[in-house]
MITOR-864535 format. One record per atom (N, C-alpha, C): residue number from 1; y, x, z. Coordinates in steps of 0.001 Angstrom, whole numbers, plus 500000, padded with zeros to 6 digits. Layout:
BEGIN
+------+--------+--------+--------+
: resi :      v :      u :      w :
+------+--------+--------+--------+
:  NUM :      Y :      X :      Z :
...
+------+--------+--------+--------+
# end
This chain:
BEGIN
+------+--------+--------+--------+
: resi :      v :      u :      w :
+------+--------+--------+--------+
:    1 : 498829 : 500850 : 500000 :
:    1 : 500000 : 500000 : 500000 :
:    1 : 501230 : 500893 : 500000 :
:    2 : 502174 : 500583 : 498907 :
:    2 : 503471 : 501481 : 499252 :
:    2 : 504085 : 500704 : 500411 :
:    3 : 505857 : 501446 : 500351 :
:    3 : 506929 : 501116 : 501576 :
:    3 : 507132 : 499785 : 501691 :
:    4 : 506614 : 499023 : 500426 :
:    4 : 507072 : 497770 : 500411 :
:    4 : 506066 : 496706 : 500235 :
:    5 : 504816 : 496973 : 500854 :
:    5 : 503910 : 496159 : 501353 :
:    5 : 503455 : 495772 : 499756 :
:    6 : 503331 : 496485 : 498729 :
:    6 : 502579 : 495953 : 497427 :
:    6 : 501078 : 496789 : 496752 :
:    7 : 500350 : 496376 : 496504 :
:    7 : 499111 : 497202 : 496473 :
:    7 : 499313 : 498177 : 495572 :
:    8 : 498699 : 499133 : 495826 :
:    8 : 499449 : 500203 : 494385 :
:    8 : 497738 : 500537 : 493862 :
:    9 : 497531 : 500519 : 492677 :
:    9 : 496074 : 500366 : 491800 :
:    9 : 496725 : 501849 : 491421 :
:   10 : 495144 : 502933 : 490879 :
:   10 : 495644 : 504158 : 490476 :
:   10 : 493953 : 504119 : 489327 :
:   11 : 494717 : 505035 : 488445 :
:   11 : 493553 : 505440 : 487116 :
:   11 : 492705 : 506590 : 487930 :
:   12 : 491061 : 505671 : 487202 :
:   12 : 490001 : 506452 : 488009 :
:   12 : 489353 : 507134 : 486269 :
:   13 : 489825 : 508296 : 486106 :
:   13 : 488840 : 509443 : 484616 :
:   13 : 487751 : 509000 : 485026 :
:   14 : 487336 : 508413 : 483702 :
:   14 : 485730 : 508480 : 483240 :
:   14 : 485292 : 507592 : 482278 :
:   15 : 484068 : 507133 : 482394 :
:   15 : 483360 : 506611 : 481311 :
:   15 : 482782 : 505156 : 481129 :
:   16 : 483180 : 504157 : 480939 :
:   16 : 483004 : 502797 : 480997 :
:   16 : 482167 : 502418 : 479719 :
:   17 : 481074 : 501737 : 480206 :
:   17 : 479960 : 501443 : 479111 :
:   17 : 480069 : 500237 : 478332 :
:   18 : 481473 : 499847 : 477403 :
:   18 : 481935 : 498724 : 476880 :
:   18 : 481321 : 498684 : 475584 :
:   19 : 480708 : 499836 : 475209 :
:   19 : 480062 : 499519 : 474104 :
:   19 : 478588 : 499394 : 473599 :
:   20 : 478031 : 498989 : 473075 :
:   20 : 476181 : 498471 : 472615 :
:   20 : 475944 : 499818 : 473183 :
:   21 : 476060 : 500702 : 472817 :
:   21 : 475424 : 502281 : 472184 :
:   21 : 476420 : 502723 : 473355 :
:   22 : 474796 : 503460 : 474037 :
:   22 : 475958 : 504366 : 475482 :
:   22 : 474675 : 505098 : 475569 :
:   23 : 475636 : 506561 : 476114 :
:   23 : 474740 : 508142 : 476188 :
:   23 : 473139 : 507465 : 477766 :
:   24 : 472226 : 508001 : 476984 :
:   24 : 471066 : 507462 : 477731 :
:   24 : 471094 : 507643 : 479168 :
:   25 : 471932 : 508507 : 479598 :
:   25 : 472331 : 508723 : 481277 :
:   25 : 473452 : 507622 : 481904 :
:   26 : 473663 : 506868 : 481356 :
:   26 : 473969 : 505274 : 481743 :
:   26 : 473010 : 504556 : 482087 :
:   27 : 471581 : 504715 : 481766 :
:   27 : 470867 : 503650 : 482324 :
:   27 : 469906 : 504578 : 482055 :
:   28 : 470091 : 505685 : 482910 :
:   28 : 468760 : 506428 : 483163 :
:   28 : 468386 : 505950 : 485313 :
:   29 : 467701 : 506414 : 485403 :
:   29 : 466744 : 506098 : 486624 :
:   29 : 467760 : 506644 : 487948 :
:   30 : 468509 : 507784 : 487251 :
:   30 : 469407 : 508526 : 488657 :
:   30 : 470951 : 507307 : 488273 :
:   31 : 471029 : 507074 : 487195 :
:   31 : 472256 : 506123 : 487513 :
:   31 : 471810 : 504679 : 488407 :
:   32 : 470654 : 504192 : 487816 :
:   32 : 470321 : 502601 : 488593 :
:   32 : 470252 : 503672 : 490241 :
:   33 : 469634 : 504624 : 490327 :
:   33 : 469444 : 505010 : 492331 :
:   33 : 470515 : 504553 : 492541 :
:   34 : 472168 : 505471 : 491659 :
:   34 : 473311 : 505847 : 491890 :
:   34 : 474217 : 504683 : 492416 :
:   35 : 473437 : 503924 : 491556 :
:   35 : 474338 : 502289 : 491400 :
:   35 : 473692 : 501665 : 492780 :
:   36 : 473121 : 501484 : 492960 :
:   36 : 472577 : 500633 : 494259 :
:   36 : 472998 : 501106 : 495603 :
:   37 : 473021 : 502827 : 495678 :
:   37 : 473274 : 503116 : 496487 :
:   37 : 474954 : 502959 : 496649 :
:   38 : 475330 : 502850 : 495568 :
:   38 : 477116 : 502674 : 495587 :
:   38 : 477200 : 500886 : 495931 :
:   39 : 476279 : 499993 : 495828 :
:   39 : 476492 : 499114 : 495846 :
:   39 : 476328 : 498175 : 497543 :
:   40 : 475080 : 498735 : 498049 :
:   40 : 474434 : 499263 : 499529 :
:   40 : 475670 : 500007 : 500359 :
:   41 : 476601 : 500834 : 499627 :
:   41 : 477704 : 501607 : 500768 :
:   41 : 478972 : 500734 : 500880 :
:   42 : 479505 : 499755 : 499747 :
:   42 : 480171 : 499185 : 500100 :
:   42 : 480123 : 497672 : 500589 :
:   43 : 478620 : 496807 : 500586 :
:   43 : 477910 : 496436 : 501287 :
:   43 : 478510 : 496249 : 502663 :
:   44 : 478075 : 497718 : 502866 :
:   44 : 477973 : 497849 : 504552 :
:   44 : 479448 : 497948 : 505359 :
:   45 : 480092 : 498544 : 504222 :
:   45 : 481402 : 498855 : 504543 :
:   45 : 482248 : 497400 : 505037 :
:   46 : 481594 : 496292 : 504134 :
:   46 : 482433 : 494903 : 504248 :
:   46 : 481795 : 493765 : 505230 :
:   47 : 480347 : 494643 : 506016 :
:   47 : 479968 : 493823 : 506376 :
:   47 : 480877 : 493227 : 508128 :
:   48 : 480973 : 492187 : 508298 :
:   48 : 481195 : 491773 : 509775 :
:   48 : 482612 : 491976 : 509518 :
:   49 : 483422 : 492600 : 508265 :
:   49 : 484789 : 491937 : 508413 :
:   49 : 485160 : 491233 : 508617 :
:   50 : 486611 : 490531 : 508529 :
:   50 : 487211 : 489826 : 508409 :
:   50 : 487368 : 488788 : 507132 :
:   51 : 487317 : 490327 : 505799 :
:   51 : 486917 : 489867 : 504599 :
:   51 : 485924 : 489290 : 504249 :
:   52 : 484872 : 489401 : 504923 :
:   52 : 483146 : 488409 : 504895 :
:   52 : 483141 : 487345 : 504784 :
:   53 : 484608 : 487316 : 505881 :
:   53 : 484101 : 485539 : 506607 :
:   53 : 482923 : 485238 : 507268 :
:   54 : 482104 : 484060 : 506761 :
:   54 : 481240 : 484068 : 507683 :
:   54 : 479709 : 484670 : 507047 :
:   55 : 480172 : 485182 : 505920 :
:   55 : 478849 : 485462 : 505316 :
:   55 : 478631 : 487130 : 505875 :
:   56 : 477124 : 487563 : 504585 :
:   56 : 476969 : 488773 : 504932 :
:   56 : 477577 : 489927 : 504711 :
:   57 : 478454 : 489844 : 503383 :
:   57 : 479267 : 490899 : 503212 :
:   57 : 480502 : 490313 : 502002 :
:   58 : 481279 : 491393 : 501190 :
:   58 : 481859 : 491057 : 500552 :
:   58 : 480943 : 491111 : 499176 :
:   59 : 480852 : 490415 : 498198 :
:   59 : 480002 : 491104 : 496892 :
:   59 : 481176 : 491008 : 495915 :
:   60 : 480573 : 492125 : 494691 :
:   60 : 481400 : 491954 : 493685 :
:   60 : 481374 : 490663 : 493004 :
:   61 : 480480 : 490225 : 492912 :
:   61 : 480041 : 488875 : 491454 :
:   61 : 480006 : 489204 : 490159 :
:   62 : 480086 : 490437 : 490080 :
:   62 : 480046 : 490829 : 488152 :
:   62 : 480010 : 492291 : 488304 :
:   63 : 478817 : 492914 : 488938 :
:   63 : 478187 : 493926 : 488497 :
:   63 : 477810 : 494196 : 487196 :
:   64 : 478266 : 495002 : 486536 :
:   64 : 477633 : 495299 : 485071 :
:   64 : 477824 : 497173 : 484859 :
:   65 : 477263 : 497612 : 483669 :
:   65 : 477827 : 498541 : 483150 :
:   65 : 478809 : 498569 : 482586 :
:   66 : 479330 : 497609 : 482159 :
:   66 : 480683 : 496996 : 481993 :
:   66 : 482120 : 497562 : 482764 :
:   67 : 481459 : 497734 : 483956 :
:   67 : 482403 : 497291 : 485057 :
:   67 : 481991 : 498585 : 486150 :
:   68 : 481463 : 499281 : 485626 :
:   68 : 481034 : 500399 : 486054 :
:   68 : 481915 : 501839 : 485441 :
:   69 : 482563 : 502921 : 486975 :
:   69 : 482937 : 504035 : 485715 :
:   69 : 482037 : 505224 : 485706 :
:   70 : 481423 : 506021 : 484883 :
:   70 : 480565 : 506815 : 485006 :
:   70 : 481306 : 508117 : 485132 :
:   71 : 481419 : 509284 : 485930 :
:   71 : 481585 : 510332 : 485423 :
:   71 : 480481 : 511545 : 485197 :
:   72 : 480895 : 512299 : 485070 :
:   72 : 480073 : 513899 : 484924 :
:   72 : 479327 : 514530 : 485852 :
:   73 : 478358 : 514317 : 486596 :
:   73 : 478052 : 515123 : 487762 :
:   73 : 476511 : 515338 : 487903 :
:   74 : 476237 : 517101 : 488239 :
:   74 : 475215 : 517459 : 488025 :
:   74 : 474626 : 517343 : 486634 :
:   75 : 474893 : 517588 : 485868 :
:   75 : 475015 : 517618 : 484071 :
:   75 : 474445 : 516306 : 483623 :
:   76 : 474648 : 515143 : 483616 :
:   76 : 474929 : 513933 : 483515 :
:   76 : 475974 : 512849 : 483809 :
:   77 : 476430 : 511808 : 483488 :
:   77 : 476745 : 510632 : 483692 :
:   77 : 476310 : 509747 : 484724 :
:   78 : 477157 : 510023 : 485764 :
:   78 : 476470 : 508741 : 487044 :
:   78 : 477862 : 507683 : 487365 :
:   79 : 477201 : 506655 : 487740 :
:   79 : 478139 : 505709 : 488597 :
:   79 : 479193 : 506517 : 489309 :
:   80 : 480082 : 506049 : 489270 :
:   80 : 481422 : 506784 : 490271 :
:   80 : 481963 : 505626 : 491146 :
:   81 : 482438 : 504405 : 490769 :
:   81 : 483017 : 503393 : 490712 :
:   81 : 482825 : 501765 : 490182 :
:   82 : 483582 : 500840 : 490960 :
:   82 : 483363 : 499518 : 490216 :
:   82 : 484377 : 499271 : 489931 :
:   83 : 484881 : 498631 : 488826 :
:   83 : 485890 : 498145 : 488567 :
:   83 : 485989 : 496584 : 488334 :
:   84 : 487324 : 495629 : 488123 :
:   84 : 486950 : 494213 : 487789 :
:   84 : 487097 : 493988 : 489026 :
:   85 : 487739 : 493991 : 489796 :
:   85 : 487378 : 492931 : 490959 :
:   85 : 487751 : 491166 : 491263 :
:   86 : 488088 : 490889 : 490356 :
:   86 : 488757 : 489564 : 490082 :
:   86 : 487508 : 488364 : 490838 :
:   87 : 486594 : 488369 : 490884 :
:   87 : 485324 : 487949 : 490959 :
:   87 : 484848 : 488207 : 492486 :
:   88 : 485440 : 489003 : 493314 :
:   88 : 485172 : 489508 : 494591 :
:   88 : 485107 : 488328 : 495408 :
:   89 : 483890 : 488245 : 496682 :
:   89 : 484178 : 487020 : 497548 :
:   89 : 483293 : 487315 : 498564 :
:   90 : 483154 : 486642 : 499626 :
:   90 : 482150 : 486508 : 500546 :
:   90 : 481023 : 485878 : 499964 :
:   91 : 479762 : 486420 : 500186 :
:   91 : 478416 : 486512 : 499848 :
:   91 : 477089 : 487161 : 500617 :
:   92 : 476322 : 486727 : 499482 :
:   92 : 475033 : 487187 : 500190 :
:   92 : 474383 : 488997 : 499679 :
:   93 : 474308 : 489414 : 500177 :
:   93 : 473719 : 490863 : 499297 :
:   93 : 472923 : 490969 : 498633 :
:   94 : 471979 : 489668 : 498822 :
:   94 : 470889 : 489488 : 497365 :
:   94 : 471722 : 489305 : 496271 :
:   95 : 473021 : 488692 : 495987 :
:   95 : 473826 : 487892 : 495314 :
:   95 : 473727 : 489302 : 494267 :
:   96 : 474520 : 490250 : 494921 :
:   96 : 475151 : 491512 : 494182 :
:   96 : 474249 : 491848 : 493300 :
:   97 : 472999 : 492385 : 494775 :
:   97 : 471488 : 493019 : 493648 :
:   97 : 470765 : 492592 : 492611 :
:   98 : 470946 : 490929 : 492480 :
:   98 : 470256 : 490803 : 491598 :
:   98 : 470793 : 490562 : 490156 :
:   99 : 472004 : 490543 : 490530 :
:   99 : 473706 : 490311 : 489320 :
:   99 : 472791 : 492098 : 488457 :
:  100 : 472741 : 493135 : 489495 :
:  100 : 472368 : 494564 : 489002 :
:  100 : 471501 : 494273 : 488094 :
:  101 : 470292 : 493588 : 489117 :
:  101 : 469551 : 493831 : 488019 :
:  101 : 469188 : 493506 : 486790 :
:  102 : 469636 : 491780 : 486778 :
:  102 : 470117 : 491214 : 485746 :
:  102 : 470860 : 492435 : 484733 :
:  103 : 471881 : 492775 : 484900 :
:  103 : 472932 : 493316 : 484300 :
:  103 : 472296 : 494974 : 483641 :
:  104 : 472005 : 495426 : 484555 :
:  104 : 471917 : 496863 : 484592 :
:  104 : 470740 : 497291 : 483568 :
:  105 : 469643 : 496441 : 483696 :
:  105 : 468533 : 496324 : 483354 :
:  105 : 468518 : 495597 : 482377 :
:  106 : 469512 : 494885 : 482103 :
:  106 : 469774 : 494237 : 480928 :
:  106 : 468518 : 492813 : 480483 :
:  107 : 468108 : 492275 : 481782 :
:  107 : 466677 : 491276 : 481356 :
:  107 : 466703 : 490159 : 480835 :
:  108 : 465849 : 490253 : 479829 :
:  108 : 466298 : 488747 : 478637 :
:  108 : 465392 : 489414 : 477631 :
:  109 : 465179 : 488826 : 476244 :
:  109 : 464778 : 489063 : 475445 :
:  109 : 464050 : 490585 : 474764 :
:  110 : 465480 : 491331 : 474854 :
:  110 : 465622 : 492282 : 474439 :
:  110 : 464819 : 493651 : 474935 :
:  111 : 463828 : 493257 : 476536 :
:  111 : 463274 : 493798 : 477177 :
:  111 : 462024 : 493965 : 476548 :
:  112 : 461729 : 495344 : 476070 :
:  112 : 460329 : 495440 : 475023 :
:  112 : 459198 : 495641 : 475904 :
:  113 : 459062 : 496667 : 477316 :
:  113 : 458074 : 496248 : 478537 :
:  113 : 458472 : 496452 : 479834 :
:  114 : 457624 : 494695 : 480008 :
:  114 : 458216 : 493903 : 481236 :
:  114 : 457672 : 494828 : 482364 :
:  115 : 456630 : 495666 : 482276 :
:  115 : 456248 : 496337 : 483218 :
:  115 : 457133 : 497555 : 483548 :
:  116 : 457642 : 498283 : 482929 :
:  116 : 458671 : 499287 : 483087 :
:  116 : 460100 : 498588 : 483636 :
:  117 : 460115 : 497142 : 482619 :
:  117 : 461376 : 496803 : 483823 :
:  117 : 461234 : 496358 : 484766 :
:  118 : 460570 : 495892 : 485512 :
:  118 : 459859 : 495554 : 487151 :
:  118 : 459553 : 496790 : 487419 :
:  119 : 459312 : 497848 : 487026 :
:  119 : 459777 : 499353 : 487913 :
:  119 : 460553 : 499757 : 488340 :
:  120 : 461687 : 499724 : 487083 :
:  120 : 463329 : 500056 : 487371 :
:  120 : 463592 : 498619 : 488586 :
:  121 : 463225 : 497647 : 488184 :
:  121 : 464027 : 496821 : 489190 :
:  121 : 463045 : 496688 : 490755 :
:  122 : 462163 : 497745 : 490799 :
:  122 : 462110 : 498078 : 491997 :
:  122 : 462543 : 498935 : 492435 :
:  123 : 463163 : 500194 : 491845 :
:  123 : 463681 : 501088 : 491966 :
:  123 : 464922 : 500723 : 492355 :
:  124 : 465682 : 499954 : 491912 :
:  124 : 467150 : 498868 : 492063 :
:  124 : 466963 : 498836 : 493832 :
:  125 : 465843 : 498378 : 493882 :
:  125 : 465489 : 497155 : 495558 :
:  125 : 465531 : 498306 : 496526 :
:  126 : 464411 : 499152 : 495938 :
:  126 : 464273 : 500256 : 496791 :
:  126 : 465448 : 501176 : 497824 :
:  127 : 466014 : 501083 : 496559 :
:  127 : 467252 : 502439 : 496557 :
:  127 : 468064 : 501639 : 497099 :
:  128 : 468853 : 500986 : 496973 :
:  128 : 469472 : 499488 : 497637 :
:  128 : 468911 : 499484 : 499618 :
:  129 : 467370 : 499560 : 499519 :
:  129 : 467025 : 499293 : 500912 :
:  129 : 467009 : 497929 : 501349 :
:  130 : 466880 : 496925 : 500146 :
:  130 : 466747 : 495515 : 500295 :
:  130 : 465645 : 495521 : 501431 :
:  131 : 466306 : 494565 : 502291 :
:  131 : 465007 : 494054 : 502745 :
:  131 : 464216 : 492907 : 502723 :
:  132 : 464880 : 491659 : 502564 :
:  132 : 464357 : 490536 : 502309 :
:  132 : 464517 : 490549 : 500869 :
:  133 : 463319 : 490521 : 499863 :
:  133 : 463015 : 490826 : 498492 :
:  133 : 462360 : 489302 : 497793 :
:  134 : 461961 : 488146 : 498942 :
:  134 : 461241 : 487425 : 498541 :
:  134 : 462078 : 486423 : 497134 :
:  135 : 463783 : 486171 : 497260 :
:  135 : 464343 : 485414 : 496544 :
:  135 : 464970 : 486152 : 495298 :
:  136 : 464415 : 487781 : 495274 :
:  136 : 465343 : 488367 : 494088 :
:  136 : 465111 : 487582 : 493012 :
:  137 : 464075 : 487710 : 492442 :
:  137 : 463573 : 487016 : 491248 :
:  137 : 464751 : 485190 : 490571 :
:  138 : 464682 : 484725 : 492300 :
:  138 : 465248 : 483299 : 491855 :
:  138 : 466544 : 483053 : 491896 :
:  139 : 467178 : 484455 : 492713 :
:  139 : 468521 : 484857 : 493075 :
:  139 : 468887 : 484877 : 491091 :
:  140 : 468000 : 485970 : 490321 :
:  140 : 468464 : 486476 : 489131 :
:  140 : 468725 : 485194 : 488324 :
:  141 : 467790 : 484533 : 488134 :
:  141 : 467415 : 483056 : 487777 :
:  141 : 468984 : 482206 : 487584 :
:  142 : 469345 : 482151 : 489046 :
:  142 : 470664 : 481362 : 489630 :
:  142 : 471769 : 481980 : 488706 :
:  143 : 472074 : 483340 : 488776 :
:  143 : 472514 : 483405 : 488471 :
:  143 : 472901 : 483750 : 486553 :
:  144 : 471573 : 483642 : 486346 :
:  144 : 471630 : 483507 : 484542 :
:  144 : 471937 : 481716 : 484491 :
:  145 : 471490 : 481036 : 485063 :
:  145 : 471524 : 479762 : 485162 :
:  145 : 473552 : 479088 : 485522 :
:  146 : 473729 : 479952 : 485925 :
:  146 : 475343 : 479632 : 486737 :
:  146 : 475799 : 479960 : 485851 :
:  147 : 475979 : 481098 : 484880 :
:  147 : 476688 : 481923 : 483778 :
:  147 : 476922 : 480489 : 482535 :
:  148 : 475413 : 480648 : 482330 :
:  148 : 475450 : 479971 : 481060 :
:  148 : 476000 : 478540 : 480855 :
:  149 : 475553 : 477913 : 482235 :
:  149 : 476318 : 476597 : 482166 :
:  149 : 477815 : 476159 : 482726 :
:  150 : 478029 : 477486 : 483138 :
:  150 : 479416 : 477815 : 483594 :
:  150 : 480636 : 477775 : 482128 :
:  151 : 480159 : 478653 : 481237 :
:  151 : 480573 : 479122 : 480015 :
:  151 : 480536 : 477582 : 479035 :
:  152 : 479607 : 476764 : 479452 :
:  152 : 479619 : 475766 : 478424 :
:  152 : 480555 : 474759 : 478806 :
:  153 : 480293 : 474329 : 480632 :
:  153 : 480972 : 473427 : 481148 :
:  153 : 482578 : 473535 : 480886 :
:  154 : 483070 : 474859 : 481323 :
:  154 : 484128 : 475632 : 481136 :
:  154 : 485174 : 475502 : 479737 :
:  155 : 483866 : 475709 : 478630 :
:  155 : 484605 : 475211 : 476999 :
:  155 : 484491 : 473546 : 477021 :
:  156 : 483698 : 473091 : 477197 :
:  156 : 483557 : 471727 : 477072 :
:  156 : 484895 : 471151 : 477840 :
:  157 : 486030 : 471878 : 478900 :
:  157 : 486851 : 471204 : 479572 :
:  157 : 488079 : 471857 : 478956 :
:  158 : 487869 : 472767 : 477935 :
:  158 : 489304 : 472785 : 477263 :
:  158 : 489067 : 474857 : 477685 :
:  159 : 488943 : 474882 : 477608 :
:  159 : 489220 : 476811 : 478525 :
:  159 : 488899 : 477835 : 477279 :
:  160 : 489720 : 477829 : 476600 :
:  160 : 490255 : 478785 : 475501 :
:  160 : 489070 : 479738 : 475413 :
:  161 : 489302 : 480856 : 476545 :
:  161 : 488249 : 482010 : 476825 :
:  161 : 486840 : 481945 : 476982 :
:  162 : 486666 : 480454 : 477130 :
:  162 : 484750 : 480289 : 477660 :
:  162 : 484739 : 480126 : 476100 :
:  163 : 485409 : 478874 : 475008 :
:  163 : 485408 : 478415 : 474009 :
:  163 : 485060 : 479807 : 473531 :
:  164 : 485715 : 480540 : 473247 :
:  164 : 485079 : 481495 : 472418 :
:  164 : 483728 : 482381 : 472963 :
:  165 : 483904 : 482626 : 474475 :
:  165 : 482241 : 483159 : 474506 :
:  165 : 481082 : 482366 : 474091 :
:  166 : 481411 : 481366 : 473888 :
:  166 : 480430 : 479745 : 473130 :
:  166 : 480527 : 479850 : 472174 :
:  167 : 481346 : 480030 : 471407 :
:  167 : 481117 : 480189 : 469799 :
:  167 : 480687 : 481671 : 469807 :
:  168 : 480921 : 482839 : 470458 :
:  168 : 480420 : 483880 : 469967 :
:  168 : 478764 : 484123 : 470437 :
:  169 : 478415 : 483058 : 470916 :
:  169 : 476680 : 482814 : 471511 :
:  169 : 476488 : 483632 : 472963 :
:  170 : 477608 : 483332 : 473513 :
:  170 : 477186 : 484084 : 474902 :
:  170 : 476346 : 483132 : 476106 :
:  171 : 476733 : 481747 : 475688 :
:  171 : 475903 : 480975 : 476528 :
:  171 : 474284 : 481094 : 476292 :
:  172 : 474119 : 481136 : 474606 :
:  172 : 473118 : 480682 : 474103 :
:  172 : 472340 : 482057 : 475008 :
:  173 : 472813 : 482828 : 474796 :
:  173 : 472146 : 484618 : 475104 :
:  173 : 471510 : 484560 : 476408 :
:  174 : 472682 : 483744 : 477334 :
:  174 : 472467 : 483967 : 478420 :
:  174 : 471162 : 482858 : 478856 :
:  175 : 471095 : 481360 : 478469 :
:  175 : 469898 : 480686 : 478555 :
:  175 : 468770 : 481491 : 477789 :
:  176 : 468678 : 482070 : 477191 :
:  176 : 467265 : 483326 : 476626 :
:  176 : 466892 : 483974 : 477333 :
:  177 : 467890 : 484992 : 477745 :
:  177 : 467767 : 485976 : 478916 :
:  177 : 467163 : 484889 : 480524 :
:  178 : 467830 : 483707 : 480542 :
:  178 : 467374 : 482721 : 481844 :
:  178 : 466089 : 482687 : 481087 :
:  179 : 465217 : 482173 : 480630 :
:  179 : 464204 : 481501 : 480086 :
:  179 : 463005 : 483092 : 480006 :
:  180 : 463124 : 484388 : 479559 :
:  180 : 462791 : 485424 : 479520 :
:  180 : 462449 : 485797 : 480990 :
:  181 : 463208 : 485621 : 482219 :
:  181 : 463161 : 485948 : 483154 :
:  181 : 462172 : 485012 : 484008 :
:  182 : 462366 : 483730 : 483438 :
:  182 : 461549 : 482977 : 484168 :
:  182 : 460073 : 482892 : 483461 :
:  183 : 459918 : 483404 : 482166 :
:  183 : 458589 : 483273 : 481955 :
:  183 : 458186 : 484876 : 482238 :
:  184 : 458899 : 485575 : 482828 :
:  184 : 457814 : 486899 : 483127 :
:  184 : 458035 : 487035 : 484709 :
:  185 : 458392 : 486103 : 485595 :
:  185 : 458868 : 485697 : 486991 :
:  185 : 456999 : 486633 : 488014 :
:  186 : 456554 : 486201 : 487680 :
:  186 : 455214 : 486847 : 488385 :
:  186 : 455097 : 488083 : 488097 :
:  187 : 455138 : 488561 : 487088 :
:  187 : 455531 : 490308 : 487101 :
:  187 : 457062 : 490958 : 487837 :
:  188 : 457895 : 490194 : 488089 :
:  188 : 458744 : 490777 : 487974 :
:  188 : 459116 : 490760 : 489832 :
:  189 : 458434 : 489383 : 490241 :
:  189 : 457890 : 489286 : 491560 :
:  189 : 457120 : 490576 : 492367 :
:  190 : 455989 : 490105 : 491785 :
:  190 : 455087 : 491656 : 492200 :
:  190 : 455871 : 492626 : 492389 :
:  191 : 456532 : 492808 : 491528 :
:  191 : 457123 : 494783 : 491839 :
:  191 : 458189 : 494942 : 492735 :
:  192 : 458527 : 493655 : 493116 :
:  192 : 459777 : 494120 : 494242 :
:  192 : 458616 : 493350 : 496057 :
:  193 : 457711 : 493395 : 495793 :
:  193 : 456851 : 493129 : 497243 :
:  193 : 456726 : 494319 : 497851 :
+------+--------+--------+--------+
# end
């Protein structure tokens, strides 16, 4: 905060994964540790605030690589930062993790084996230190389910910005990716027990 009580935001160097095509140390195995554990520290940091309220902590609500800045360290690309906070609220910490894994892991269609991604997304849980693991799966679910009909409800009421993620098929993507997740739900179960 400066002299005059206004938040002062400052530029964080590095590498934001806004595009299809990103260097394979974006979503290599030490960035998902990197990410969870960055996600687990500020977690803890918000827990029993003030900012909580009455929940368990603060969560972001839009974990992505997106929204992630990577820099240089140890001759790779790791998590540094989150950015986006527009979306910030009191929540549950399953909320965050499973936004990750959704996101990070990218699960939907496009996932060629479901068994390697129920690795990484135990690796997510692990590294994280989740402990109650039983609702990830339906947590992910909720929230592919909230997106997509969020985005439709949203254009359907006039909202310029959803209107076009609807015409550009972001709803449609996102009910695939819901529907993908729920028909490989027993594998994807298993690996976070």
């Amino acid at each position: 905060m400066d002299d005059e009580g206004r938040e002062v935001l400052s530029y964080l160097e590095g590498h934001v994964a806004w595009e299809p095509r990103q260097p394979a140390a974006v979503s290599s195995d030490e960035s998902l540790v990197t990410v969870a554990r960055l996600v687990r520290e500020f977690h803890d940091l918000t827990a029993g605030t003030p900012l909580a309220g009455d929940q368990e902590v603060v969560c972001h609500n839009d974990l992505s690589p997106k929204n992630t800045v990577y820099r240089l360290c140890g001759g790779g690309l790791r998590p540094a930062a989150f950015i986006d906070w527009d979306l910030a609220a009191p929540g549950a910490r399953i909320h965050d993790v499973a936004h990750v894994c959704w996101q990070y892991l990218d699960l939907g269609p496009s996932v060629t084996d479901v068994e390697e991604a129920a690795r990484r997304m135990r690796l997510i849980v692990d590294s994280y230190e989740l402990s109650d693991r039983r609702c990830l799966v339906s947590t992910i679910l909720w929230w592919q389910d909230r997106c997509w009909r969020g985005i439709e409800s949203q254009a359907d009421a006039g909202d310029a910005a959803m209107a076009r993620l609807r015409d550009a098929g972001a709803a449609r993507q996102v009910r695939t990716a819901c529907q993908w997740v729920s028909d490989h739900r027993d594998a994807l179960e298993r690996s976070v027990r």
